[in-house]
C-alpha angles and dihedrals in degrees: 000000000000118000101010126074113246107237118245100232102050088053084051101052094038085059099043087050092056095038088050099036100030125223105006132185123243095253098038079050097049089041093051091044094052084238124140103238097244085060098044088044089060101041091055091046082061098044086045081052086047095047098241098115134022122213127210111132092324131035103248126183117246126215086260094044082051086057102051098053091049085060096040092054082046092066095040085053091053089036079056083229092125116240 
């Protein structure tokens, strides 16, 4: 995602789908997360950069993705933006 900054809550829902659903494929993910595939394709190369998925032949959630949406629903929760 060079040169543009990722938004939060895309990140947010793409993580709470794969921790819910379990491995996903690219496509089931983009579709669930109401994403065009070229733009869900990019957002889960850099969570995989950022070691948050890992991609074989379905997107999975890794520990540290895990952790990252806990805190990520922490500060929704104190935002009172659910979560």
């Amino acid at each position: 995602m060079k040169g543009s900054k990722p938004d939060l809550y895309i990140i947010y829902r793409l993580l709470k789908i794969l921790k819910e659903k379990g491995p996903l494929s690219k496509t089931k993910l983009a579709l669930y997360a109401y994403l065009n595939y070229q733009r869900a394709v990019k957002y889960l190369h850099y969570l995989q950069e950022a070691g948050l998925v890992q991609i074989d032949k379905e997107v999975k959630i890794t520990r540290r993705g895990l952790e990252t949406l806990e805190k990520i629903e922490e500060v929704l929760r104190d935002l009172g933006l659910g979560g």
